[in-house]
C-alpha positions in Angstrom: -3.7 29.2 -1.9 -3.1 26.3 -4.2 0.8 26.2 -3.6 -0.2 25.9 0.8 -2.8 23.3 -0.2 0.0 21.3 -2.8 2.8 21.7 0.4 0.2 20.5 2.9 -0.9 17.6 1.5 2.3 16.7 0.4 4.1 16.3 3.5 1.3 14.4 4.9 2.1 11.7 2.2 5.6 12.1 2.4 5.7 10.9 6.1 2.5 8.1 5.2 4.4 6.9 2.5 7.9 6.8 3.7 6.5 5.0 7.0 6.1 2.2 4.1 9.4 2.0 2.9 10.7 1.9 6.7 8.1 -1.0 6.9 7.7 -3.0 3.3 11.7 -3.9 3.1 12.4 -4.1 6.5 9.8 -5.1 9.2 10.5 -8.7 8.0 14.4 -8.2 8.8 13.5 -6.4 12.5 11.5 -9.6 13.4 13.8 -12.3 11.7 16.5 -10.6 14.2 14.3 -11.2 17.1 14.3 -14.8 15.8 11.2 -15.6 14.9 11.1 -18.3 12.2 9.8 -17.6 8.5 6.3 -19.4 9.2 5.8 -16.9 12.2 7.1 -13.7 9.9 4.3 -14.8 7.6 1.6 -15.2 10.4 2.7 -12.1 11.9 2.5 -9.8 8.8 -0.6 -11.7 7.8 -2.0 -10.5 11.1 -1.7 -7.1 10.2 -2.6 -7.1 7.2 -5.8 -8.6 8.2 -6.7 -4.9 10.4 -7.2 -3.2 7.1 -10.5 -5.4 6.7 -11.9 -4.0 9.9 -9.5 0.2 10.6 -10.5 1.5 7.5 -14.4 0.3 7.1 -15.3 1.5 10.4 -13.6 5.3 10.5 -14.8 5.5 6.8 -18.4 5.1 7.8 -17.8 7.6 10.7 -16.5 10.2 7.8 -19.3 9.9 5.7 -21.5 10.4 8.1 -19.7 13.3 9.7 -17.4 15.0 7.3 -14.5 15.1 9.0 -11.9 13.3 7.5 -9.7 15.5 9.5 -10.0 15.3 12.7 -9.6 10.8 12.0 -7.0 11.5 10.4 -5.4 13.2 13.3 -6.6 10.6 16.0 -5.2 8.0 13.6 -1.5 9.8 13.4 -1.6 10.3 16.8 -2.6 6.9 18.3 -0.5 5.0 15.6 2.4 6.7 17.1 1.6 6.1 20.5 0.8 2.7 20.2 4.5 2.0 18.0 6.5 3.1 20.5 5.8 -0.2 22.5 8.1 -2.2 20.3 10.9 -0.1 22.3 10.6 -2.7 25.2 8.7 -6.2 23.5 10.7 -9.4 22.3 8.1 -11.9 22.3 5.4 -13.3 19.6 1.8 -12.4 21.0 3.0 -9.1 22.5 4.6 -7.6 19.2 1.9 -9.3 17.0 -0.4 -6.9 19.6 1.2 -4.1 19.4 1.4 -4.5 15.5 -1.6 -5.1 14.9 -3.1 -2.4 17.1 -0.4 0.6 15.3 -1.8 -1.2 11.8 -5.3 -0.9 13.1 -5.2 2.9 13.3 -2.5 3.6 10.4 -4.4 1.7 7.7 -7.4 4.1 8.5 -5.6 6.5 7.7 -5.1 6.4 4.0 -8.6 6.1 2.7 -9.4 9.4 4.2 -6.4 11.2 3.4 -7.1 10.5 -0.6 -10.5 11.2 -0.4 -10.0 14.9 1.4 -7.2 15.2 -1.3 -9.3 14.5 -4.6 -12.4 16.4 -3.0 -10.2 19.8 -2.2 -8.3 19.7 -5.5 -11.4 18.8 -7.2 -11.1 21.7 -9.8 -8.4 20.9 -10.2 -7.6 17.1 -10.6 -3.9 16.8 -12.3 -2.3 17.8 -9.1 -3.3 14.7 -7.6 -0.7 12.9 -8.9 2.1 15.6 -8.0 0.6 15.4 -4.8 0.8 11.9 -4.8 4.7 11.5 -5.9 5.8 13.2 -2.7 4.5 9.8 -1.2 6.8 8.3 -3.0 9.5 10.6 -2.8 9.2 9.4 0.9 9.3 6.0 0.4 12.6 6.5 -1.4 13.9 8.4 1.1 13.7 6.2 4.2 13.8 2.8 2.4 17.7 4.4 1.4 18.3 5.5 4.8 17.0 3.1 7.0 19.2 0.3 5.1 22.7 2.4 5.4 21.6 2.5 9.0 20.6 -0.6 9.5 23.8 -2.0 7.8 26.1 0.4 10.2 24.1 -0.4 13.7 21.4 -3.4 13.7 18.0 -4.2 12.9 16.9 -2.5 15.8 16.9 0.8 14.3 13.3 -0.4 12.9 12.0 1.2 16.2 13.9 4.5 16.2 13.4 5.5 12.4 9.6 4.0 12.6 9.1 6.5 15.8 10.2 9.5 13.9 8.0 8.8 11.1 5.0 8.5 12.8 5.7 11.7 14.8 6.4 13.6 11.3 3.5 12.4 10.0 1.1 13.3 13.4 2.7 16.8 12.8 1.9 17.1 9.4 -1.7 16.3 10.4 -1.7 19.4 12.3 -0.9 21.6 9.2 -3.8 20.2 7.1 -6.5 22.0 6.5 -10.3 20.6 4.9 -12.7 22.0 2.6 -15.6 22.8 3.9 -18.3 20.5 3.1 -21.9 21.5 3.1 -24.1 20.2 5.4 -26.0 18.6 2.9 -23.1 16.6 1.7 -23.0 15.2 5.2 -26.2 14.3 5.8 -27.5 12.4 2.7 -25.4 9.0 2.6 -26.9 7.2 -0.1 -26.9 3.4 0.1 -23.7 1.6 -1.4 -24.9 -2.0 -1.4 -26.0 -2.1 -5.1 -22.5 -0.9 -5.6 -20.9 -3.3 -4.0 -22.9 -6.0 -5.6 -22.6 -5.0 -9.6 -20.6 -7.5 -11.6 -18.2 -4.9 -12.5 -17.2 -4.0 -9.2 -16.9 -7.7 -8.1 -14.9 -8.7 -11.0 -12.3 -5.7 -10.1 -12.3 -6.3 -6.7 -11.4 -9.9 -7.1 -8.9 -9.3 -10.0 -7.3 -6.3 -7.0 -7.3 -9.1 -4.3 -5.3 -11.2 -6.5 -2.8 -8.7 -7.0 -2.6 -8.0 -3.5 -1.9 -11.9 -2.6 0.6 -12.6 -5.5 2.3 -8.6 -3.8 2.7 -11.0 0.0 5.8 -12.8 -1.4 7.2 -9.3 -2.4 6.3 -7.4 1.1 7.0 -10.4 3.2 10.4 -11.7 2.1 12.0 -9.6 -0.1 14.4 -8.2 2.0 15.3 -11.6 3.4 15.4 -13.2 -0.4 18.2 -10.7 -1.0 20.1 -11.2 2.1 19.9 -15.1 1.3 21.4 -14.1 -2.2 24.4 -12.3 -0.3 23.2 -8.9 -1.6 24.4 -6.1 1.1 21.6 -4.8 3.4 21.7 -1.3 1.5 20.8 -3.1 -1.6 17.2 -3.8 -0.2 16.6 -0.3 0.3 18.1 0.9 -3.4 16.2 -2.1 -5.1 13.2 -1.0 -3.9 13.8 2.5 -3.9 14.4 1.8 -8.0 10.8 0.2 -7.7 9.5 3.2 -6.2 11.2 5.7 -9.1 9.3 3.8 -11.9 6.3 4.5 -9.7 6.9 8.3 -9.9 7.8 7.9 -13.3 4.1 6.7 -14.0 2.1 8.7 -11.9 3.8 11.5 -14.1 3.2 10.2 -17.0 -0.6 8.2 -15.9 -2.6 10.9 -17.0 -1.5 11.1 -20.9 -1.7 7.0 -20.5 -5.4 7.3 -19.4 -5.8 9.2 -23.1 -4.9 6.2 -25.2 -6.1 3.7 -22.9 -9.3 2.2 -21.1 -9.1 1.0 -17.4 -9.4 -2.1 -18.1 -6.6 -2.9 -20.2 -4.3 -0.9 -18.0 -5.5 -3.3 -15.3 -4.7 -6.5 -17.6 -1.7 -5.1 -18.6 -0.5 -4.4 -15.1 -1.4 -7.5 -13.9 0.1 -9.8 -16.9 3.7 -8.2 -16.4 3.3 -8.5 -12.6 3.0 -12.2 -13.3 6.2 -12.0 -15.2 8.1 -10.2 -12.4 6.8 -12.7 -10.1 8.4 -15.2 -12.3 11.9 -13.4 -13.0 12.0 -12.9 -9.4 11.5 -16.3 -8.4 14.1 -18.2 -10.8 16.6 -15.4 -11.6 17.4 -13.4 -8.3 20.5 -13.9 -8.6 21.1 -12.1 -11.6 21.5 -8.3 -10.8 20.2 -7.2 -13.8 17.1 -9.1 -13.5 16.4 -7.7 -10.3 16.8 -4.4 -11.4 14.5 -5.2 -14.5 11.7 -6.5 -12.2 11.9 -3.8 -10.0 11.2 -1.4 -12.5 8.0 -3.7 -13.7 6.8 -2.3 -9.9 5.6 0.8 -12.0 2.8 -1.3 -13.3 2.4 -3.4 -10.3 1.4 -1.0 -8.1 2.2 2.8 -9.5 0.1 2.0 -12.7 -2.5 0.0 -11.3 -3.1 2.0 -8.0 -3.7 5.2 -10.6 -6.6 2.6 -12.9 -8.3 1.6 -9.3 -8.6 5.2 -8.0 -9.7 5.6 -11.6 -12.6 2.9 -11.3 -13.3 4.0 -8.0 -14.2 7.5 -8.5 -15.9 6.5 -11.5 -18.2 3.6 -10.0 -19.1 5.1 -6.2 -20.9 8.7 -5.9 -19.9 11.2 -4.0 -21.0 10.2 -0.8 -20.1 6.7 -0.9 -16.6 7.9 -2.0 -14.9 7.0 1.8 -17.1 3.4 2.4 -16.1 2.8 -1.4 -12.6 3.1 -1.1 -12.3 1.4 2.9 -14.3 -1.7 1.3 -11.9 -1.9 -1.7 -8.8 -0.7 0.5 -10.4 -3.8 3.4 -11.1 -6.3 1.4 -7.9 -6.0 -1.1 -5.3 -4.8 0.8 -6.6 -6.8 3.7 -7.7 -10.0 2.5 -5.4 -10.2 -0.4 -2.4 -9.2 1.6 -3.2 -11.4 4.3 -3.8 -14.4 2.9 -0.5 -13.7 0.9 1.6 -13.1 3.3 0.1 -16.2 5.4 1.1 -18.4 2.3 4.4 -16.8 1.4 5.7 -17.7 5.0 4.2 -21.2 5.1 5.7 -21.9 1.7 9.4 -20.1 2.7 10.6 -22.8 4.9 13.7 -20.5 5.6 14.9 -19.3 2.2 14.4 -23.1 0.9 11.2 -22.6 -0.9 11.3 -19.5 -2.1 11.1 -20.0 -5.7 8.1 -22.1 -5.0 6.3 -18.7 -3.1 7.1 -16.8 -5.9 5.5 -19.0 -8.4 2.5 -19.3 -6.5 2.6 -15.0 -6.7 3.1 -15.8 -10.1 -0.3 -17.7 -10.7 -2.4 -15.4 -8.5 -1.4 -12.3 -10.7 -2.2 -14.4 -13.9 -5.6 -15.4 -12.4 -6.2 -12.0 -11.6 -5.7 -10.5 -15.2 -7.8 -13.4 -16.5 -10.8 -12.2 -14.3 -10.1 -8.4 -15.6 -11.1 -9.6 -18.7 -14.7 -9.8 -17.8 -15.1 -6.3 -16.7 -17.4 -5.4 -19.0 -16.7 -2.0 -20.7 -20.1 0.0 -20.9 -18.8 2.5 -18.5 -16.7 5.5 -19.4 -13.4 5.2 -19.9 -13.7 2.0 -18.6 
């Protein structure tokens, strides 16, 4: 019973996840080859960023209420999908931003609800969460690797093609999941989250996560461009970031013996203060192979290390039945926000390829203000 559960939840992050490394390295390249200058790139991605404020807030109140995580998840899959396979016939700015934005609107709800039917059926059972979780990786990997041989054979355009399978695979996957059954009880009695949401502890996190997110926009926004402007081959984008993605495995392997030795909160200044210094690296030493390869493998704390600290502080700070609110505020505000207003500034400080090192350095002081707000979290919590 435990294997089915492990397989079926793992495809359905395989296909999630590997929709991201279709869309992370090369969404930016698929609308710089419809033209569009780096200022609109920015405004665009910012755009969509800005849906997981509202997608995920909204069905998570709807899943608290009702218990069934499933059944949005499905009607997420499935109208992401439909909705995607517009780019097939739009070239111009407001209908692609529209089309984006609705797709995002119903993928980004996807997540919240996906993790929280996860941790509640494997809840005796909480280390297979993060072999779960590598499969979402494992799909990053995969499609980031592909997608660039075939981009670097055919055009940009396969974007569309590869983003279409995805989103079917991952609909289909939907349809093999099954959820725990929840008892009525659990349904019924949604406690208030607002003194939650209004506890130092939580702010101070949830500005520090924000931070990250912004200082991330330069990274999602541009990276695959930054490389192309430093003559790296196309195929190089989806390898560097696959290499990201392997030191992300590497820790979610490894997170749970680091959570032994260490609080969350100096795993979420630590994670922070070297993302700063990959900001940095990144920004004045592209050029130098070895440095890229060196940041990329800081992406383990960046995101694989901190992502396991948040879920962490999340499970810890929200009860039960504010689990899916807890984690669509966090996942709205900053993802949404944070992302948004990143990738809004990355593409306003671009100018082409021109100010890039400035974009990066301003990625660089948001990560540096984030770990410097971390420090206030105040420890009187487990493990925290």
């Amino acid at each position: 019973m435990k294997s089915l559960l492990f397989v079926r939840s793992s495809f359905s992050y395989f296909w999630y996840f590997g929709l991201l490394g279709l869309i992370i390295p090369f969404l930016p390249l698929y609308l710089d080859g419809k033209n569009f200058s780096s200022e609109e790139i920015g405004e665009m991605l910012a755009i969509i960023a800005a849906t997981k404020i509202i997608g995920p807030t909204l069905w998570a109140a709807l899943a608290d209420k009702t218990g069934q995580q499933l059944g949005i998840i499905r009607l997420g899959a499935f109208l992401a999908c439909a909705l995607f396979t517009f780019l097939f016939w739009l070239n111009d700015y407001w209908p692609i931003v529209f089309c984006l934005a609705a797709f995002s609107l119903f993928w980004n709800a996807i997540l919240p609800q996906i993790e929280v039917m996860t941790l509640n059926s494997i809840r005796k059972s909480p280390k297979i969460y993060a072999r779960i979780r590598l499969w979402g990786s494992i799909g990053f990997i995969f499609f980031a690797v592909i997608t660039g041989e075939l981009i670097e054979k055919f055009s940009s355009e396969v974007f569309t093609y590869v983003g279409f399978v995805i989103l079917f695979g991952l609909f289909i996957s939907t349809l093999l999941v099954k959820q725990s059954r929840i008892k009525k009880s659990q349904i019924t009695k949604t406690s208030s989250i607002t003194d939650k949401l209004f506890n130092v502890n939580f702010a101070v996190f949830f500005i520090a996560g924000l931070l990250l997110q912004l200082s991330l926009g330069t990274y999602y926004s541009f990276f695959g461009l930054y490389l192309r402007d430093l003559e790296y081959p196309t195929i190089a984008v989806g390898l560097l970031i696959s290499l990201g993605v392997v030191a992300e495995i590497t820790i979610f392997i490894y997170a749970g013996k680091i959570f032994k030795y260490f609080s969350i909160k100096s795993i979420l200044i630590f994670s922070l203060m070297i993302t700063a210094l990959r900001w940095f690296l990144m920004g004045h030493f592209g050029d130098v192979m070895i440095i890229m390869v060196l940041s990329q493998l800081i992406h383990a704390a960046s995101f694989g290390l901190y992502h396991s600290a948040s879920i962490q502080f999340l499970q810890q700070h929200f009860d039960p039945s504010q689990q899916n609110r807890g984690q669509a505020i966090y996942i709205g505000g900053v993802y949404g926000v944070g992302g948004g207003i990143g990738a809004y500034y990355a593409g306003t400080l671009w100018l082409e390829g021109s100010g890039a090192t400035n974009a990066f350095d301003m990625a660089v002081l948001a990560a540096f203000v984030g770990a410097i707000f971390t420090l206030f979290i105040k420890t009187n919590h487990k493990n925290i």
